[in-house]
C-alpha positions, 0 to 999 in steps of 0.5 A: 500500500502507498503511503502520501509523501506530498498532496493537496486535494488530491481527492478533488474530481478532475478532468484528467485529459490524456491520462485518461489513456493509462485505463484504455491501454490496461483495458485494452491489454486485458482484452485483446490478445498481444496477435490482435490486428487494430485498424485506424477507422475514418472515425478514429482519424475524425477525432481532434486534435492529437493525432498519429501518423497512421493513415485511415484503414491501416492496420497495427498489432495491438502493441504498436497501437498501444505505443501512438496512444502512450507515448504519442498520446494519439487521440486516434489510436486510442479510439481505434483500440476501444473499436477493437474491443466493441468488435470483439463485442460485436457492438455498434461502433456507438456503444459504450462497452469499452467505457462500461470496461473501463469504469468496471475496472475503476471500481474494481480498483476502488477508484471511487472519485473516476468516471470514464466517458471516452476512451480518450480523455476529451472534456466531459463534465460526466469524465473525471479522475481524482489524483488519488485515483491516478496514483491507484491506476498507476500502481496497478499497472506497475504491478499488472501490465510492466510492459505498459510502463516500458512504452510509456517511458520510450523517448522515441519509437519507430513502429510498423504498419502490419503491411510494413510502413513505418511511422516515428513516434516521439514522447510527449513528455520533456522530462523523459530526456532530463531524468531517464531514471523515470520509469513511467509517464502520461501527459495529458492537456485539454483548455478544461483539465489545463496540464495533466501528468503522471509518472513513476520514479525511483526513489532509495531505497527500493522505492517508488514515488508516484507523481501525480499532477492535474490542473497544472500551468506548466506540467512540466516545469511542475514535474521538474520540481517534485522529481528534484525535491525527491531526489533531495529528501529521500 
């Protein structure tokens, strides 16, 4: 169980914008099989503004589309792995079955101050997360799905289309370059959540800090802060 180093209200909902991908890439991994194909719709490209390089109509293993939704923070990418899922559903491409997956697994987690309405994060006054609630989905990742935290930290990643076109992807977060002890990361930015970041870092001995920021100005020089104060009382 992790104990508070360092909060201020951080059972307040808000909305988490792109961290909102860190519960679509664990449900996602749960249901789909690493061999399953994702295909990036027209909708899936209609969705502003964070887009990927793919084109509508080609094709990535589950673990490539993973890698625009974690590491790009590609609003397409997400949406195209929850129309993976409603297809394994046989649902209409309209149905809420990935978000209904995703506030299951919420309340299985106890994160009882979130709310998914899209898989994405885009601003929804129903769509919430408290940073309390980000720090448990991280935890549970860090424990369920390491290979979800290997993406998210990746600085830069060159994936391939299943017919063979190549795509580079670079990291959202700065800090990543700065301190490449950091063993997980997600931003997120919408104008209503302002700067959202969550991240994993190793502290000593043996321990890990998670580090959760929502609402923020400037994410990054926020991030900056707290990774030094750690550095620096523990």
């Amino acid at each position: 169980e992790s104990t508070p180093l360092l909060s201020r209200r951080e059972l307040k909902r808000m909305p988490p914008a792109s961290l909102t991908k860190l519960m679509t890439a664990a449900v996602a991994r749960e249901e789909l099989k690493i061999s399953d194909i994702i295909t990036f719709s027209q909708t899936a490209k209609e969705v502003d503004p964070t887009q990927s390089s793919a084109k509508a109509g080609e094709s990535f293993l589950r673990d490539d589309a993973l890698k625009f939704a974690l590491i790009g923070s590609a609003n397409d990418a997400a949406y195209a792995l929850a129309q993976a899922v409603e297809k394994k559903y046989r649902a209409a491409a309209i149905s809420a079955v990935f978000t209904d997956l995703m506030n299951k697994k919420a309340t299985q987690l106890h994160m009882a101050d979130s709310h998914f309405q899209n898989s994405i994060g885009l601003d929804d006054p129903d769509h919430f997360m408290s940073a309390a609630d980000v720090a448990r989905l991280l935890e549970y990742i860090s424990q369920a799905h390491h290979s979800i935290l290997e993406i998210s930290r990746t600085v830069e990643a060159t994936v391939y289309s299943v017919d063979r076109r190549s795509h580079a992807i670079m990291n959202t977060n700065d800090l990543l370059k700065e301190f490449p002890a950091i063993l997980a990361s997600k931003t997120g930015f919408t104008s209503t959540a302002q700067g959202t970041l969550a991240m994993l870092y190793p502290v000593k001995p043996n321990r890990t800090a998670l580090i959760v920021i929502m609402g923020s100005r400037d994410r990054i020089s926020d991030g900056r802060k707290l990774i030094r104060w750690l550095e620096n009382s523990f």
